[in-house]
PDB file of N, CA, C, O and CB in Angstrom:
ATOM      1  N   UNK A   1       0.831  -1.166   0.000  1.00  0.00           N
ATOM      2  CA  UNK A   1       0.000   0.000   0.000  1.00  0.00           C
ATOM      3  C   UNK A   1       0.887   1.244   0.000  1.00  0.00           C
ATOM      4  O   UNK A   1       1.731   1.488   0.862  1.00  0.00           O
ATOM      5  CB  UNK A   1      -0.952  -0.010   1.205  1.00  0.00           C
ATOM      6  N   UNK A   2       0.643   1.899  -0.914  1.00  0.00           N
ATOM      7  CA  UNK A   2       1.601   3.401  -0.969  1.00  0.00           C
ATOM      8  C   UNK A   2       0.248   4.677  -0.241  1.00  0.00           C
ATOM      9  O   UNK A   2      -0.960   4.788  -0.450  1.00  0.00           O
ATOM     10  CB  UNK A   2       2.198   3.927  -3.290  1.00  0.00           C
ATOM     11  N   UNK A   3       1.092   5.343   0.527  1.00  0.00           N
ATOM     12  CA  UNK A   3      -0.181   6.833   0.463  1.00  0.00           C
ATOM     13  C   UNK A   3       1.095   7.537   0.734  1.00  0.00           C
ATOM     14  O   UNK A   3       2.266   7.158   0.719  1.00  0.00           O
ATOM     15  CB  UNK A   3      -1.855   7.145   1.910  1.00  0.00           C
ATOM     16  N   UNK A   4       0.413   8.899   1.035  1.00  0.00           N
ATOM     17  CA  UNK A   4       0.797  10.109   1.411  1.00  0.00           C
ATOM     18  C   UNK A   4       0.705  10.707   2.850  1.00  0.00           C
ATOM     19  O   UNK A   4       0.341   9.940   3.741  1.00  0.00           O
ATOM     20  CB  UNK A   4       0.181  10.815   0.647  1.00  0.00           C
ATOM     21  N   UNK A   5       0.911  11.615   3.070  1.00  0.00           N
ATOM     22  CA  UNK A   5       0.840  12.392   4.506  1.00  0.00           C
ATOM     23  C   UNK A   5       0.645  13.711   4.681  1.00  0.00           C
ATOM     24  O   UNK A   5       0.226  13.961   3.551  1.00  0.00           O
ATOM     25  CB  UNK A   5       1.929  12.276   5.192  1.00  0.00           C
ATOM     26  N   UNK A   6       0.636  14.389   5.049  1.00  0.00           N
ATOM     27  CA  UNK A   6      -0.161  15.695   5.084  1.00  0.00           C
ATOM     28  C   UNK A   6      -0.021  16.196   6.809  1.00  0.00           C
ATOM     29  O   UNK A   6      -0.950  16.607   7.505  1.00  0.00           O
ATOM     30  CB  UNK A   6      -1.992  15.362   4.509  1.00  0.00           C
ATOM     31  N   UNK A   7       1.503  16.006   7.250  1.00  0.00           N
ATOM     32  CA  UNK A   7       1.347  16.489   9.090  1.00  0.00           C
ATOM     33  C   UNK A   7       2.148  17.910   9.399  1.00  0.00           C
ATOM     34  O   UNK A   7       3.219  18.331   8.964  1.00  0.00           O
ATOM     35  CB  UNK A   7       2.262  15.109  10.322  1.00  0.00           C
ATOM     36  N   UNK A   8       1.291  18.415  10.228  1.00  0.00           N
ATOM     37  CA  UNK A   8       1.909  19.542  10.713  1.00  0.00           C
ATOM     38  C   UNK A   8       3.333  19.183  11.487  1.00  0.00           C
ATOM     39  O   UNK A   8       3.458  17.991  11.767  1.00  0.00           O
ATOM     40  CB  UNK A   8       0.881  20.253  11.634  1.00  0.00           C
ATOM     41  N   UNK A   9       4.347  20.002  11.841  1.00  0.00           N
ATOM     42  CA  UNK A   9       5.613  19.833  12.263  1.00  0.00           C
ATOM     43  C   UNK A   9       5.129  19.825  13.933  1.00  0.00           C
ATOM     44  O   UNK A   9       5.923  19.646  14.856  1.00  0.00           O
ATOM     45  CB  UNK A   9       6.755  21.091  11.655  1.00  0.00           C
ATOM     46  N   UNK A  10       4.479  19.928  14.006  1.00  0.00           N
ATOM     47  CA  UNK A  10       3.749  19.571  15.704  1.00  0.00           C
ATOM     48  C   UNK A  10       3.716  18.659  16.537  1.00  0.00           C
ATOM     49  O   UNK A  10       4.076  18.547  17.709  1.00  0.00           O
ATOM     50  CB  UNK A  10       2.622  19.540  15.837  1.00  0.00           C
ATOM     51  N   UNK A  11       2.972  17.652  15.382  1.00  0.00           N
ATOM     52  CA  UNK A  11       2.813  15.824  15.918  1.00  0.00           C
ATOM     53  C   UNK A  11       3.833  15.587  15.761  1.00  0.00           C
ATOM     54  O   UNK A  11       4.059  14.574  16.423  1.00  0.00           O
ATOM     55  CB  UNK A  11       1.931  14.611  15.199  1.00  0.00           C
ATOM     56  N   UNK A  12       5.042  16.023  15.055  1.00  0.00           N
ATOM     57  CA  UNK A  12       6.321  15.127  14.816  1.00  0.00           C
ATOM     58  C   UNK A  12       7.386  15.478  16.447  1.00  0.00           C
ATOM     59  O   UNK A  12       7.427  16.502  17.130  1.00  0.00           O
ATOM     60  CB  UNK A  12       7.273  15.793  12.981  1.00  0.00           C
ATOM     61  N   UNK A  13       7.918  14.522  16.567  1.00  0.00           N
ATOM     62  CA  UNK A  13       8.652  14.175  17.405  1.00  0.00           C
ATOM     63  C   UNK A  13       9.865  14.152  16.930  1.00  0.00           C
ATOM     64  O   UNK A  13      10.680  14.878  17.500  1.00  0.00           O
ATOM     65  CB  UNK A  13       8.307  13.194  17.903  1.00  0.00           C
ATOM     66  N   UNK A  14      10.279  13.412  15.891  1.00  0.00           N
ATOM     67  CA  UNK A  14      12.118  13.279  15.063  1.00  0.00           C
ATOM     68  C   UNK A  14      11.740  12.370  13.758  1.00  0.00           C
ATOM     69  O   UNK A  14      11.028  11.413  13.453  1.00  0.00           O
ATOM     70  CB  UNK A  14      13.705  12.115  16.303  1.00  0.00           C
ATOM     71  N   UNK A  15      12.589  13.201  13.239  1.00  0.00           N
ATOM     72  CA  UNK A  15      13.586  12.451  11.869  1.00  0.00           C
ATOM     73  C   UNK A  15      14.090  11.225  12.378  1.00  0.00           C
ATOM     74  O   UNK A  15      14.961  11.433  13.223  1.00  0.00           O
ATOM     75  CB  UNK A  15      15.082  13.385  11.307  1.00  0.00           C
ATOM     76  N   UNK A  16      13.862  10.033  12.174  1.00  0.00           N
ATOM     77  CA  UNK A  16      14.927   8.847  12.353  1.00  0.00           C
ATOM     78  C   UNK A  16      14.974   8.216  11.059  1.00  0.00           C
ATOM     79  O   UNK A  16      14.125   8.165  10.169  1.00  0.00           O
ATOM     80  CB  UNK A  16      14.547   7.706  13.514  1.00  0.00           C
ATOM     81  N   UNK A  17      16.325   7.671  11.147  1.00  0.00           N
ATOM     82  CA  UNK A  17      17.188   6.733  10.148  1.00  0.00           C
ATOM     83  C   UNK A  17      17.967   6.234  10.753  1.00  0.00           C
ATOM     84  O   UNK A  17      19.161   6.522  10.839  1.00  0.00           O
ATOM     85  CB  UNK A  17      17.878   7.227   9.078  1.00  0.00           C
ATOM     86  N   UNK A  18      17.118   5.033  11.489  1.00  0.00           N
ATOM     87  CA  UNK A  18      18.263   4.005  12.349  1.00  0.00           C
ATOM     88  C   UNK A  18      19.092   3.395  11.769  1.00  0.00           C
ATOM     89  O   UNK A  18      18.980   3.399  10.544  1.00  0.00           O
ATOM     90  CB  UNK A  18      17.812   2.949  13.061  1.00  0.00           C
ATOM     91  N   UNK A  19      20.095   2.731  12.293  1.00  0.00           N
ATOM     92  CA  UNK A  19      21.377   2.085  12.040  1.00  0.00           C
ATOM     93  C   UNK A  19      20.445   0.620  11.529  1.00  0.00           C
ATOM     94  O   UNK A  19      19.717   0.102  12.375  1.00  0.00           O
ATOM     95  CB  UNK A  19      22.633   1.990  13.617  1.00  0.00           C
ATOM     96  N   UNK A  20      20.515   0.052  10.213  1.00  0.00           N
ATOM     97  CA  UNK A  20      19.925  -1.458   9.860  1.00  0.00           C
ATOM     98  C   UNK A  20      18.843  -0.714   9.390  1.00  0.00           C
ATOM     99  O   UNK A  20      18.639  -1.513   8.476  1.00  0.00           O
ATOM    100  CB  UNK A  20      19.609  -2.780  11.121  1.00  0.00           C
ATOM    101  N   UNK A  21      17.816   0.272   9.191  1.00  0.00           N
ATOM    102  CA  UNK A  21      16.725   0.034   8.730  1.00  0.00           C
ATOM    103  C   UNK A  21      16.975   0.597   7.110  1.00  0.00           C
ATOM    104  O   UNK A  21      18.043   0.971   6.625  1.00  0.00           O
ATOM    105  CB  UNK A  21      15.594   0.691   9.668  1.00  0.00           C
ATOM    106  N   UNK A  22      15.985   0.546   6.625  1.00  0.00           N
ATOM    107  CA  UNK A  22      15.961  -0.026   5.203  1.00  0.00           C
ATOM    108  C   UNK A  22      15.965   1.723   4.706  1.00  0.00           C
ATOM    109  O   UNK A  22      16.786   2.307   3.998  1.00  0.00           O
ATOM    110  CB  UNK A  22      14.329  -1.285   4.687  1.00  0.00           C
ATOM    111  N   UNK A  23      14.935   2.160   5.264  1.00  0.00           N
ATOM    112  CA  UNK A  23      14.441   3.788   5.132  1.00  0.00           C
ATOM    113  C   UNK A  23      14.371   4.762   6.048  1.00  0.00           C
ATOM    114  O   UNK A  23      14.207   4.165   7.112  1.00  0.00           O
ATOM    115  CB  UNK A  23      13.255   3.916   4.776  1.00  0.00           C
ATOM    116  N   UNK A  24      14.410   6.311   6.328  1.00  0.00           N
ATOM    117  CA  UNK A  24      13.784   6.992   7.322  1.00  0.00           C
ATOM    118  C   UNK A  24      12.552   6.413   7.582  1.00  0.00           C
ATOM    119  O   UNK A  24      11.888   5.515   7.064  1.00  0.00           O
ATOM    120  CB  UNK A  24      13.656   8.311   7.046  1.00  0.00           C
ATOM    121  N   UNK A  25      12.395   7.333   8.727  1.00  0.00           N
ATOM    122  CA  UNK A  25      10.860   7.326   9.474  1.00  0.00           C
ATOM    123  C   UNK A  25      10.744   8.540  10.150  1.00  0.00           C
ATOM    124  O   UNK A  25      11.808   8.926  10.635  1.00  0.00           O
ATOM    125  CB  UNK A  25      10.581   6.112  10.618  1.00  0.00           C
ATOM    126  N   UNK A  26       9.416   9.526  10.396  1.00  0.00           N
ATOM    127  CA  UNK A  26       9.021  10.233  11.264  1.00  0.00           C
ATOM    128  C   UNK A  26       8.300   9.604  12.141  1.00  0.00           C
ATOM    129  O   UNK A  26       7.372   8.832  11.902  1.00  0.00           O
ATOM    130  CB  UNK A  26       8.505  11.138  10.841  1.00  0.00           C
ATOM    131  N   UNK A  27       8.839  10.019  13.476  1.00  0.00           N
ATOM    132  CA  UNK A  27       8.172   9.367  14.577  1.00  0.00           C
ATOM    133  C   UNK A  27       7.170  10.856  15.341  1.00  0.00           C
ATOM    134  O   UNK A  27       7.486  11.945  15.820  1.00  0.00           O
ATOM    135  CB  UNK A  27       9.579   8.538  15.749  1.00  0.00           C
ATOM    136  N   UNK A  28       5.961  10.169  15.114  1.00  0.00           N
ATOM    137  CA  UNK A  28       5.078  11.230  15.744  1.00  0.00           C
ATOM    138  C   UNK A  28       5.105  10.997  17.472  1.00  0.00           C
ATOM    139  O   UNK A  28       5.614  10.122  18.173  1.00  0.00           O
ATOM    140  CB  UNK A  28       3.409  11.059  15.065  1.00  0.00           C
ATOM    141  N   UNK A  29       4.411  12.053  17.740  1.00  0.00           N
ATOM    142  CA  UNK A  29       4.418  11.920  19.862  1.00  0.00           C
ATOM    143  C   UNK A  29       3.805  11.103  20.266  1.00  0.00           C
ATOM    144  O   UNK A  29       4.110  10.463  21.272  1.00  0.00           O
ATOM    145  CB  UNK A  29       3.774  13.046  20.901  1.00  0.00           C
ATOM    146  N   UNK A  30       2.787  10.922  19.579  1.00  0.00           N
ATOM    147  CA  UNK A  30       1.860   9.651  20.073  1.00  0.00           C
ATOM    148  C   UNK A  30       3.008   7.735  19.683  1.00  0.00           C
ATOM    149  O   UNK A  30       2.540   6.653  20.038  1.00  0.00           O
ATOM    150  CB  UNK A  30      -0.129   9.845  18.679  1.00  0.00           C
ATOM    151  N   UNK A  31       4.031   7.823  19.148  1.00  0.00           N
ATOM    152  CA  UNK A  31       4.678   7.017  19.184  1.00  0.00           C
ATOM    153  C   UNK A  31       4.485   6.261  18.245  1.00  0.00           C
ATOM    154  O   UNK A  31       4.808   5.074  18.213  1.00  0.00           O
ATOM    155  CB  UNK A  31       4.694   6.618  20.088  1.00  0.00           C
ATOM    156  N   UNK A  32       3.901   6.923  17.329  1.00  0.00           N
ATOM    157  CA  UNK A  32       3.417   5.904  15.822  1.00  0.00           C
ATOM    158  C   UNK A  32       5.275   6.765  14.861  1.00  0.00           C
ATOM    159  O   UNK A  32       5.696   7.922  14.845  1.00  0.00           O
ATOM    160  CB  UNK A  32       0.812   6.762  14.625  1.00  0.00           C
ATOM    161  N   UNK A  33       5.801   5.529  14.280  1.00  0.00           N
ATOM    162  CA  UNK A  33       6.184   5.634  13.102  1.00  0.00           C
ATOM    163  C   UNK A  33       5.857   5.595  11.740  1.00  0.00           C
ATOM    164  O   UNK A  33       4.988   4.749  11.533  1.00  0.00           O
ATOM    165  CB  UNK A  33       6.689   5.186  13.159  1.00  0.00           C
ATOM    166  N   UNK A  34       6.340   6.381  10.409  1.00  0.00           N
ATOM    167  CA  UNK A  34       5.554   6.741   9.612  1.00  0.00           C
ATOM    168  C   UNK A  34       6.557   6.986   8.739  1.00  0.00           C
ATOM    169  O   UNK A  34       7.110   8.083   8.653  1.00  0.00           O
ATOM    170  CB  UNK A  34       4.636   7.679   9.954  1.00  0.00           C
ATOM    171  N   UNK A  35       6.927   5.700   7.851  1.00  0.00           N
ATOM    172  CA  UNK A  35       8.168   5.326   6.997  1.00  0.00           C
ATOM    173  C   UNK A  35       8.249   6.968   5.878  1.00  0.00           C
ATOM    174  O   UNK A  35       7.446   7.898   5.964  1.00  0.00           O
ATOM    175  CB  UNK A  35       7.768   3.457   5.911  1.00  0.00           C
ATOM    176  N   UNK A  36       9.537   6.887   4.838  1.00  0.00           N
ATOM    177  CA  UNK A  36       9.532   7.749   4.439  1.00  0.00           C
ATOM    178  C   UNK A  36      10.419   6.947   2.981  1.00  0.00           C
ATOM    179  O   UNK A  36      11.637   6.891   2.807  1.00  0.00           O
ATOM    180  CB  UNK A  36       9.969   8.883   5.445  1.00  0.00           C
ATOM    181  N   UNK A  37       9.724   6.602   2.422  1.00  0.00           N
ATOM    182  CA  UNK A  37      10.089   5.601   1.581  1.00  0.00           C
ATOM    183  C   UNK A  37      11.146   6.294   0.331  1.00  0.00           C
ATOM    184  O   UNK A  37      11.910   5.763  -0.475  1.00  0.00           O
ATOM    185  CB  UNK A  37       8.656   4.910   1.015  1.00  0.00           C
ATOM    186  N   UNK A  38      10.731   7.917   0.644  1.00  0.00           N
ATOM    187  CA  UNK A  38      11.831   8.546  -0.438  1.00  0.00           C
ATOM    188  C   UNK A  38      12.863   8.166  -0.200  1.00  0.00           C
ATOM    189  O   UNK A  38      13.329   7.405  -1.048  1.00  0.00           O
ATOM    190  CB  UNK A  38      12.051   9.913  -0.560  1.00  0.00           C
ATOM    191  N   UNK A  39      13.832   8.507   1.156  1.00  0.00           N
ATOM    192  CA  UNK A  39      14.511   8.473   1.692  1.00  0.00           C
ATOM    193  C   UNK A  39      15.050   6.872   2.559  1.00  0.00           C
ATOM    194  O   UNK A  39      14.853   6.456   3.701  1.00  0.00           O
ATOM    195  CB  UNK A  39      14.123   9.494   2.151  1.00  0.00           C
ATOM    196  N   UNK A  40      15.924   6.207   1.151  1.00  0.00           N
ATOM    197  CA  UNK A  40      16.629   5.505   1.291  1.00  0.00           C
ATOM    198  C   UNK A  40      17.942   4.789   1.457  1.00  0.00           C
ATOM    199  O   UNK A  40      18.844   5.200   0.727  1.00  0.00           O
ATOM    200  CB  UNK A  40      16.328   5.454   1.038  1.00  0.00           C
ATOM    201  N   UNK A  41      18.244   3.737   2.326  1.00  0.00           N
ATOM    202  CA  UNK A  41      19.732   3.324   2.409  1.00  0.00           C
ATOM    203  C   UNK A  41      20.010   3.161   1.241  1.00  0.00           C
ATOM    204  O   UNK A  41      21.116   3.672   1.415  1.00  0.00           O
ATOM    205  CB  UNK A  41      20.139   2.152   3.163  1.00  0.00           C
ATOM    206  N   UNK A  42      20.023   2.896   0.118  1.00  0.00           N
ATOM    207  CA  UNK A  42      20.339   2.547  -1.245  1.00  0.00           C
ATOM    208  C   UNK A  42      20.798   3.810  -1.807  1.00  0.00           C
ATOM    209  O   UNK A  42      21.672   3.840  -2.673  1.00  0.00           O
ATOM    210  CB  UNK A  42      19.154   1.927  -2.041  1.00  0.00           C
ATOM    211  N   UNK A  43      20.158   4.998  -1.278  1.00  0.00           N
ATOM    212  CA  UNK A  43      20.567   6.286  -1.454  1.00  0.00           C
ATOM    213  C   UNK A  43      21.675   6.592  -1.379  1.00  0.00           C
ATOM    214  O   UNK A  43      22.268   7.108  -2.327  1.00  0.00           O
ATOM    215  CB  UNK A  43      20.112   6.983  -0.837  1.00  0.00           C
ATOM    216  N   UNK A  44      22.250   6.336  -0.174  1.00  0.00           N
ATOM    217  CA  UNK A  44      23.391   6.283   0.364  1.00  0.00           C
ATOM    218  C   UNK A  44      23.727   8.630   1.175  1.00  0.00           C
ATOM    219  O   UNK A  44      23.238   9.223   2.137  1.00  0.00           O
ATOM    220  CB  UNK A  44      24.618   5.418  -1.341  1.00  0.00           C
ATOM    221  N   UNK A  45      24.378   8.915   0.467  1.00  0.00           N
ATOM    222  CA  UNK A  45      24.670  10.477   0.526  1.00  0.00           C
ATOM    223  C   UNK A  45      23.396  10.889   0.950  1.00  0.00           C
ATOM    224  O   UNK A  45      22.861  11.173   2.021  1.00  0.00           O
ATOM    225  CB  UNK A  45      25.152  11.258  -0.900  1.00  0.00           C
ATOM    226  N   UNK A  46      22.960  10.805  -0.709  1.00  0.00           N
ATOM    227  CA  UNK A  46      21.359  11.452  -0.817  1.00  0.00           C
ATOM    228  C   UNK A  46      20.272  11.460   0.198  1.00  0.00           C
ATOM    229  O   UNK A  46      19.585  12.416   0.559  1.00  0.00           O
ATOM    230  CB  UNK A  46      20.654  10.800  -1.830  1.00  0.00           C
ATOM    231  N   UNK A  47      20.232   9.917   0.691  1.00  0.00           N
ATOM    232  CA  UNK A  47      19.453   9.917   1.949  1.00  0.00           C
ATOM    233  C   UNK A  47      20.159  10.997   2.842  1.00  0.00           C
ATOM    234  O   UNK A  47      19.730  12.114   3.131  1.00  0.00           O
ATOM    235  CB  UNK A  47      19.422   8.410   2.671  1.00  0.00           C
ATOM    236  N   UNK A  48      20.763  10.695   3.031  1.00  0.00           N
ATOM    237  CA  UNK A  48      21.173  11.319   4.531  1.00  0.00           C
ATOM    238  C   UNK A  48      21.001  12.985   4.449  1.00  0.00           C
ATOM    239  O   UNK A  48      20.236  13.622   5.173  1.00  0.00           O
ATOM    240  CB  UNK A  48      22.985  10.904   4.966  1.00  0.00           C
ATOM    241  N   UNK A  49      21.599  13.381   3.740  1.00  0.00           N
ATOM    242  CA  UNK A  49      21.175  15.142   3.278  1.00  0.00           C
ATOM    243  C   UNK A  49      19.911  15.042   3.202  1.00  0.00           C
ATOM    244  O   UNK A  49      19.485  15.999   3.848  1.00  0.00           O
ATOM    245  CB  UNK A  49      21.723  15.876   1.735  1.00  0.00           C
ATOM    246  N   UNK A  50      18.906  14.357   2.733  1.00  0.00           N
ATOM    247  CA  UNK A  50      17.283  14.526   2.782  1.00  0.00           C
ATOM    248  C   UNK A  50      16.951  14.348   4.094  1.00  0.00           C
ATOM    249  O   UNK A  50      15.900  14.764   4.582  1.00  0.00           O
ATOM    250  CB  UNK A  50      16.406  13.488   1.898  1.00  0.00           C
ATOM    251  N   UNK A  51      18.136  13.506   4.930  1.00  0.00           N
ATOM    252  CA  UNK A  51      16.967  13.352   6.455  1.00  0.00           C
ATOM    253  C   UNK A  51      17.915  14.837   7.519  1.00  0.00           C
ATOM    254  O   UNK A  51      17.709  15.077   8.708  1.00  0.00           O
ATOM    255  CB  UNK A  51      17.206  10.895   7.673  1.00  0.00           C
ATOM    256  N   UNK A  52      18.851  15.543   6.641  1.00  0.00           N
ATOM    257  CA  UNK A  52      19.477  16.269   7.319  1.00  0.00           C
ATOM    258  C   UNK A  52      18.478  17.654   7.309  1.00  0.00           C
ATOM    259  O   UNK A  52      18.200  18.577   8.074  1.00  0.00           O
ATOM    260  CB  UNK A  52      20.924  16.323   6.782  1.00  0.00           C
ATOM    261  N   UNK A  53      18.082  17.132   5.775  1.00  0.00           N
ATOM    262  CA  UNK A  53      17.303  19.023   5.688  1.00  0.00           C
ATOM    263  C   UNK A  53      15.801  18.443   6.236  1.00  0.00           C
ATOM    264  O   UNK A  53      14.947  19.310   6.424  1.00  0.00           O
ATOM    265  CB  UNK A  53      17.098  20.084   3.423  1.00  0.00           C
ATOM    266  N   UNK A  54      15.482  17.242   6.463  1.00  0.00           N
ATOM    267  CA  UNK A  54      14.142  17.407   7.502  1.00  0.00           C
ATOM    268  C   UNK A  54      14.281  17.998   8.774  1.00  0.00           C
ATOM    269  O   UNK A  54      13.537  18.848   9.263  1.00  0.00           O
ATOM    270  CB  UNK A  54      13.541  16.102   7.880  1.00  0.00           C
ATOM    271  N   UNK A  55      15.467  17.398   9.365  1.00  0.00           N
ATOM    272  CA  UNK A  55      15.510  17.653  10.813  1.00  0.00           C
ATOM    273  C   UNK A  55      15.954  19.272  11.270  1.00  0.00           C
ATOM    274  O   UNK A  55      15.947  19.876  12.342  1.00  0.00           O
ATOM    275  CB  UNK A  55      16.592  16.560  11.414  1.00  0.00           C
ATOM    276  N   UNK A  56      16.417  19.693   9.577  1.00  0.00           N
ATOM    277  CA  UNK A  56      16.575  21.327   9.991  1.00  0.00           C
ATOM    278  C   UNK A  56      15.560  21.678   9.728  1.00  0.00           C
ATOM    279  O   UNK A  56      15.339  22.533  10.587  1.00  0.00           O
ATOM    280  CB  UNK A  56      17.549  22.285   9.370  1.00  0.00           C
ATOM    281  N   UNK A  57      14.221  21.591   8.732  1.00  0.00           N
ATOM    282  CA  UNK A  57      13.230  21.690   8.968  1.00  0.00           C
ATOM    283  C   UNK A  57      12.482  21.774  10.091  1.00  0.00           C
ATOM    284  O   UNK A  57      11.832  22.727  10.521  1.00  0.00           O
ATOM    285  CB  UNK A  57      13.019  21.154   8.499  1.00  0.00           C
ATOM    286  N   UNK A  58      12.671  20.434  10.626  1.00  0.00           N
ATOM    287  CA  UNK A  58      11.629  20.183  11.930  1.00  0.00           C
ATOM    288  C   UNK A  58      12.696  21.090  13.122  1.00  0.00           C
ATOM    289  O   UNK A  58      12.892  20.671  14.263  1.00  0.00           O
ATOM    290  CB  UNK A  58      11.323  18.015  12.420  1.00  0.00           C
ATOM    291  N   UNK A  59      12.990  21.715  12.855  1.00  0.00           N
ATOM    292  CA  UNK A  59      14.266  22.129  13.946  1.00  0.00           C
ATOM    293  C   UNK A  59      13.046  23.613  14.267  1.00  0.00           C
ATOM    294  O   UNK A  59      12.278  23.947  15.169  1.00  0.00           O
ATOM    295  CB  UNK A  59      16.516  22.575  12.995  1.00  0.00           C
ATOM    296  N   UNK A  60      13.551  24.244  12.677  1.00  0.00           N
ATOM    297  CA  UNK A  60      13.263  25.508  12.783  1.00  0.00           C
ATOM    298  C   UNK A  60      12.129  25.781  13.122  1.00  0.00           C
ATOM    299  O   UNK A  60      11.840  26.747  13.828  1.00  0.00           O
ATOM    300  CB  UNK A  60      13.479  26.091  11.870  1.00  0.00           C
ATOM    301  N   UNK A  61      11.157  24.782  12.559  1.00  0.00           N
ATOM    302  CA  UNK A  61       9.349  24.791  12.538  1.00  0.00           C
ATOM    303  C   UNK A  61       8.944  24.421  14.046  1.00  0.00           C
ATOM    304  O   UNK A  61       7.781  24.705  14.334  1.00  0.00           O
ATOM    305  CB  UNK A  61       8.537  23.403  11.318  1.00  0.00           C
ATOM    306  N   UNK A  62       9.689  23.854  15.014  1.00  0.00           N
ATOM    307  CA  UNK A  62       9.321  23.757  16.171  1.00  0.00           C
ATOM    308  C   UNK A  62      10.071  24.561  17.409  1.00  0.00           C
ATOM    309  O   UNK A  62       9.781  24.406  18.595  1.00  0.00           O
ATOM    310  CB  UNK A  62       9.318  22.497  16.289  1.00  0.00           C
ATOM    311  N   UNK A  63      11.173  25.520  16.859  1.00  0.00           N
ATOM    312  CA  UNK A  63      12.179  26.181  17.377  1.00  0.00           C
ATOM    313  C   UNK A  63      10.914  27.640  17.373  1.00  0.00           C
ATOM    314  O   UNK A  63      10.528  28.204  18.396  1.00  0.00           O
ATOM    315  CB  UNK A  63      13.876  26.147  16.331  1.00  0.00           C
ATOM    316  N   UNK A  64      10.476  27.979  15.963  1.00  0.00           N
ATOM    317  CA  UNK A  64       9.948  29.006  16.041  1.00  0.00           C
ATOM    318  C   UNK A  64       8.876  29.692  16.806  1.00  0.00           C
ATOM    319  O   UNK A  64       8.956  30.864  17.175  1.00  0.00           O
ATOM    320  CB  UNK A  64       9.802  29.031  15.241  1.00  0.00           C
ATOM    321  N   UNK A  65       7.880  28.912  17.024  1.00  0.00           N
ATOM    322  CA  UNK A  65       6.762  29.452  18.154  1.00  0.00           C
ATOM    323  C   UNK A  65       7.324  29.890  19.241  1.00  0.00           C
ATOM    324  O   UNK A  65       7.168  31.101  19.397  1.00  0.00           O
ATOM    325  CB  UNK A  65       5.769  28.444  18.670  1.00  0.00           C
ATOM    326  N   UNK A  66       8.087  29.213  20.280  1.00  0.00           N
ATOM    327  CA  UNK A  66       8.793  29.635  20.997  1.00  0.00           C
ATOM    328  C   UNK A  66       9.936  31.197  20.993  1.00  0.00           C
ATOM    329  O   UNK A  66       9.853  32.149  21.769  1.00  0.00           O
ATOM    330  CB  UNK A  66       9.230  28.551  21.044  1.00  0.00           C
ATOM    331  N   UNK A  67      10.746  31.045  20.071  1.00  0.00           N
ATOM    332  CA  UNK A  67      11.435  32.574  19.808  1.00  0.00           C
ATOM    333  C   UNK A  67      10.441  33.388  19.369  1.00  0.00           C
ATOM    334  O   UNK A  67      10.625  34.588  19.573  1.00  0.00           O
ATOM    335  CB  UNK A  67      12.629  32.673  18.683  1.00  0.00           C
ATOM    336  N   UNK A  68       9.365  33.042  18.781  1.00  0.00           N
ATOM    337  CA  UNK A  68       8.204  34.436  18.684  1.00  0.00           C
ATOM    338  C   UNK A  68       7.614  35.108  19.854  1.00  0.00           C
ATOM    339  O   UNK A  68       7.212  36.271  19.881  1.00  0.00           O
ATOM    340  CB  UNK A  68       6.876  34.039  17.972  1.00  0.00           C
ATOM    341  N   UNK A  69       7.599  33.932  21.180  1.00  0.00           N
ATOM    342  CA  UNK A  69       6.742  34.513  22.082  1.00  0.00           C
ATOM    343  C   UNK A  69       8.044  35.047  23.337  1.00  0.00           C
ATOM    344  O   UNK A  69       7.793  35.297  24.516  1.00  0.00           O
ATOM    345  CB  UNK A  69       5.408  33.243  22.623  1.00  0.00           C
ATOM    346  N   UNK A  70       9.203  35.108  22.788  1.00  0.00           N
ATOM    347  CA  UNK A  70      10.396  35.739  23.862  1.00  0.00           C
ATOM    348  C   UNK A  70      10.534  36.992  23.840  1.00  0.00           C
ATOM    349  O   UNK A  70      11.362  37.535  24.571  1.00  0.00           O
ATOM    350  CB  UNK A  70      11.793  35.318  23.664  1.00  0.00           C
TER     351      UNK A  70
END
């Protein structure tokens, strides 16, 4: 089954790309993982710069509410 996703940077918890697994995953708070099938070991580089600019993504997008209200 292939789909899509559609989540605010809110529910997310982290970028992971464990050591052995096949692909990333976003792990939401509620503790559900939620593969990321772009982003593969076969990739090699490529993966990893794609899970680098998520996590600066999810960095900034959950960094920001906070420095707005300082």
């Amino acid at each position: 089954m292939v789909g899509s996703w559609d989540l605010p940077w809110d529910v997310v918890r982290s970028v992971r790309f464990d050591r052995g697994s096949a692909w990333a995953s976003v792990e939401l708070h509620d503790d559900e993982l939620i593969p990321v099938l772009a982003l593969q070991v076969v990739d090699k580089e490529h993966a990893v710069d794609g899970v680098r600019a998520l996590r600066a993504l999810h960095s900034s997008a959950t960094l920001a509410p906070a420095a707005e209200t300082a």
